[in-house]
N, C-alpha and C positions, 0 to 999 in steps of 0.2 A: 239674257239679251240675245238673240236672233231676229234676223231679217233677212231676206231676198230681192236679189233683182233678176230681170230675165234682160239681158245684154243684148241679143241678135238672134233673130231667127233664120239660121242660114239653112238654104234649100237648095234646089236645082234650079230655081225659078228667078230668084234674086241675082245669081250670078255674082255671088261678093267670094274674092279668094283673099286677099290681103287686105289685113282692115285692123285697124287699132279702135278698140271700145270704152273711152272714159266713163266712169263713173266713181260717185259721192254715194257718200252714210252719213246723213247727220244725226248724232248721237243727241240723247238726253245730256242737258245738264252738269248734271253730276253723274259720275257711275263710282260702282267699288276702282280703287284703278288697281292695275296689273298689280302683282306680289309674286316672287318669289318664297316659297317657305324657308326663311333665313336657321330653321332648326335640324331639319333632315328630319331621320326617326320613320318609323311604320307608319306612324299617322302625322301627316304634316295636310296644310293649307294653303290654296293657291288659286291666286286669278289669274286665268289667261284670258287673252284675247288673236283670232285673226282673222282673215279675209279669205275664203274658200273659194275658187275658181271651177268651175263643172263643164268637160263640155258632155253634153248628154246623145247618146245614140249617135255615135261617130262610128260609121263605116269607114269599110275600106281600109287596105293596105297600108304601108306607113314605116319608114325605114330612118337612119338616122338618128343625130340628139333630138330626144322628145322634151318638152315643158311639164307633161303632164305624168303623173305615175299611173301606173295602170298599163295596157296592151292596146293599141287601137282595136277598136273592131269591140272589144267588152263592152262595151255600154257604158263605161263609168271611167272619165279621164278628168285627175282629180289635181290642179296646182293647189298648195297651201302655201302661204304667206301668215306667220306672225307679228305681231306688233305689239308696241307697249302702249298702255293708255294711261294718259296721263292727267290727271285734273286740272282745269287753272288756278294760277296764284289769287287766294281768296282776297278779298275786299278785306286792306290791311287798315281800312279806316274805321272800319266797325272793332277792331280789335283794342282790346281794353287792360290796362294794365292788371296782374293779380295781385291785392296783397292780404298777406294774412297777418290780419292782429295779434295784439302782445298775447301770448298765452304760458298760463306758467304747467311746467311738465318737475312730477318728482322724480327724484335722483334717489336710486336706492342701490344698496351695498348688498350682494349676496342675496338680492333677489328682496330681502324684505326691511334690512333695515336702513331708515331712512336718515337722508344726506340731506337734506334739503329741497331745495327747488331752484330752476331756474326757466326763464324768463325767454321766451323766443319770438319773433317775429321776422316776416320778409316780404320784400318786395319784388315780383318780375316786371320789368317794362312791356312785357307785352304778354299776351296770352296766347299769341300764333308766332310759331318758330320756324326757321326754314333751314332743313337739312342742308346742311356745309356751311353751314353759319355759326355765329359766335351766339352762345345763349347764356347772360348776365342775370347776376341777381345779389340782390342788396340785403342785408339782414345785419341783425340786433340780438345780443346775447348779455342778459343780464345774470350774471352769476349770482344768485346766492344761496347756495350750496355747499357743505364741505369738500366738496369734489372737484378739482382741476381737470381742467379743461387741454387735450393736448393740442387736436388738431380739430379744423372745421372741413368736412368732406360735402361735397354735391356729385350729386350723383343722377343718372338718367336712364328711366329702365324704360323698354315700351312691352307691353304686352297684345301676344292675340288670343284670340277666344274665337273655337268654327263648331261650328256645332251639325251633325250630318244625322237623319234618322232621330235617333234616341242615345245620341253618343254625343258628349258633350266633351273637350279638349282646351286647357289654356297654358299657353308656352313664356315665361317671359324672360328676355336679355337684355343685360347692364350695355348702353348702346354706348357712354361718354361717362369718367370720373374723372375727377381730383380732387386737391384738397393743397392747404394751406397751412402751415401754424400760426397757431392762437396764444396771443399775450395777453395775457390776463389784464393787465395794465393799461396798456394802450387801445386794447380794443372793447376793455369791458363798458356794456350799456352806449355803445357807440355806433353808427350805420357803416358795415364792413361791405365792400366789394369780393366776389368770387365769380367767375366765369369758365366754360367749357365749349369745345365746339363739335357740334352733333355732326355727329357723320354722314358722309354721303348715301351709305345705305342703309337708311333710316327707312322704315316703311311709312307712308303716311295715313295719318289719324283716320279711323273709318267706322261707323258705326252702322253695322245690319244686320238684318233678323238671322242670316246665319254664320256673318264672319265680322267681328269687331277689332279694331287694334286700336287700342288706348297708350299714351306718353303719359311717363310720371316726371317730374323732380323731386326728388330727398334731399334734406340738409343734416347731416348730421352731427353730431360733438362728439366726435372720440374723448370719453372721461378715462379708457384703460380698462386694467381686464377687471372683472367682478365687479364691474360698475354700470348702471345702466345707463344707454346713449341715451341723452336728448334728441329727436326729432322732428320733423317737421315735413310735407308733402305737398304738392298739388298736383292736377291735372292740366296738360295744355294741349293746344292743339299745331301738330309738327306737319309741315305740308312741301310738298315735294317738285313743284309745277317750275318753280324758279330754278332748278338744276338746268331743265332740259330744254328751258324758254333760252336760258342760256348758251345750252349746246347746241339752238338752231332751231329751235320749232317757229312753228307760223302761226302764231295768238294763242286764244285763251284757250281754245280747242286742238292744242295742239296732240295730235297723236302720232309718235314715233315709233319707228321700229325697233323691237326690241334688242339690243346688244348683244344682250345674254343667249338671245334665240338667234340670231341671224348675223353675217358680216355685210361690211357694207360691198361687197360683190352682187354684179345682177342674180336677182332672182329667177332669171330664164338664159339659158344659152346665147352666143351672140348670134344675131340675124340673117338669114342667110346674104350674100352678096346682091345687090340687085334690087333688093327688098324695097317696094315703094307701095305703104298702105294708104286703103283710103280712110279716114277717120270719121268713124260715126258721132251721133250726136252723142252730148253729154246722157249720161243717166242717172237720174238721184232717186233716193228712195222719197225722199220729201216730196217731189214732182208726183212719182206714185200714190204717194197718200192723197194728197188732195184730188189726182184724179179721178181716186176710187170715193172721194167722199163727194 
């Protein structure tokens, strides 16, 4: 994603010294949003996003705190500004509960000989989750089996996948676990509750041609050692827009500045004393596009 705008054309002619320049980006839709690579490592993945400020062919002398990096008089006086970009909280009414049917999984001892089987299913109440939220899920364990049952574990891994050239990488981390004990008694062939809550830095679900990050949940049955677990899996989609609608943004298109990158101090020194600009008009890029079309 790139774009331009041209702000002011300031000359000898115009006669503008002090002057504030608003302007808009209206973005696509959807974008990948910002990521951090939560792995580190030689090869890691990452979106950024910011706002590039230019002033171009700036003469003249120039003394004092400057805004821009660079030297006056070089050609190239460069402010950057970071930001996080963040997607809106998705349409929670298209969202549909998952559940997976009864399905029998065998229990085997020492790898081959068999214990039986038993019997699994679950239910998620919803298919979209939202980091820093509580993520529930209901399920059913039919023991029949030689095998005892200790404890019932859920667990939440997400992974990413970046692929660059001909170099293809996939990273993944246990984002949320627990687990419960399982009484044979009381909870066999019965719909059990288990709940976890996803963490605040959860990256959100993303799918593209060169960077994916996919959320699991697993269920599993701890039977002990030399026995194998029953499980269970699916895929949801974990979304992140409600943290930061939270912390203050301004609708669905909310784009904040990133934490991680910036404090919240100005981004430019303070003003001189006396300072009274005049304010240009607004500039969007959208106003641009249809002019040129």
């Amino acid at each position: 994603l790139y774009d331009s705008l041209v702000l002011a054309d300031l000359n000898q002619y115009n006669n503008i010294r002090d002057a504030k320049f608003p302007f808009e980006f209206h973005l696509p839709a959807q974008l990948p949003p910002s990521m951090i690579d939560p792995f580190g490592g030689r090869s890691k993945a990452e979106v950024v996003y910011g706002v590039t400020i230019e002033v171009q062919e700036l003469g003249g002398g120039g003394g004092g705190q400057n805004w821009f990096s660079g030297i006056f008089g070089s050609g190239r006086n460069i402010h950057e500004l970071p930001f996080r970009l963040v997607n809106p909280t998705p349409d929670l009414s298209r969202s549909y509960p998952i559940n997976i049917p009864p399905f029998q999984e065998i229990v085997n001892e020492c790898c081959c000989i068999n214990r039986g089987y038993m019997t699994l299913s679950a239910n998620i109440p919803s298919g979209m989750q939202a980091a820093g939220s509580e993520m529930r899920m209901e399920f059913c364990v039919d023991n029949k089996s030689k095998a005892s049952v200790s404890t019932i574990i859920m667990e939440v891994k997400e992974k990413v996948t970046w692929t660059a050239a001909n170099e293809r990488k996939t990273k993944k981390r246990v984002l949320a676990k627990t687990q419960i004990p399982y009484d044979g008694k009381a909870m066999q062939n019965a719909m059990q509750n288990i709940s976890l809550y996803l963490p605040t830095d959860s990256l959100e679900s993303w799918q593209g041609s060169l960077i994916s990050v996919v959320h699991y949940v697993k269920l599993i049955l701890d039977t002990g050692f030399m026995t194998s677990d029953p499980k269970l899996s699916a895929d949801f989609f974990c979304y992140t827009g409600r943290l930061w609608e939270n912390a203050g943004g301004n609708g669905p298109s909310s784009n904040l500045v990133n934490p991680d990158l910036a404090q919240n101090d100005p981004s430019a020194p303070p003003v001189p004393a006396g300072w009274n600009p005049v304010t240009a008009p607004l500039v969007s890029n959208q106003q641009q596009q249809q002019q040129q079309e």
